[in-house]
C-alpha positions, 0 to 999 in steps of 0.5 A, a space after each residue: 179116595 185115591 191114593 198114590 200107588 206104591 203104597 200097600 201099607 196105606 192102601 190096606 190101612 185105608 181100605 180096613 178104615 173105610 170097611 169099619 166105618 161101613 160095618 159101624 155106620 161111622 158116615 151114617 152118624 156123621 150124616 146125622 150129626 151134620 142134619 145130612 140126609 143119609 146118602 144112598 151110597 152109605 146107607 147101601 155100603 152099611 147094608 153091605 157090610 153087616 
């Protein structure tokens, strides 16, 4: 994701989101929700923030 620089408040909003939904595997089950087969990049980004 990108944003527009100049935005500390978003940038840490959006990075702590991004890290929960790694540590939740948030993408994983919406992979799974949309019959997706898992990515290696979430499955990997899961593994990561245990």
């Amino acid at each position: 994701m990108a944003i527009k620089q100049g935005e500390p408040a978003f940038e840490k909003f959006l990075s702590q989101t991004v890290s929960d939904w790694n540590k939740t595997g948030y993408v994983l089950q919406l992979e799974t929700k949309y019959h997706i087969q898992h990515s290696k990049f979430a499955e990997d980004a899961h593994k990561a923030a245990k």
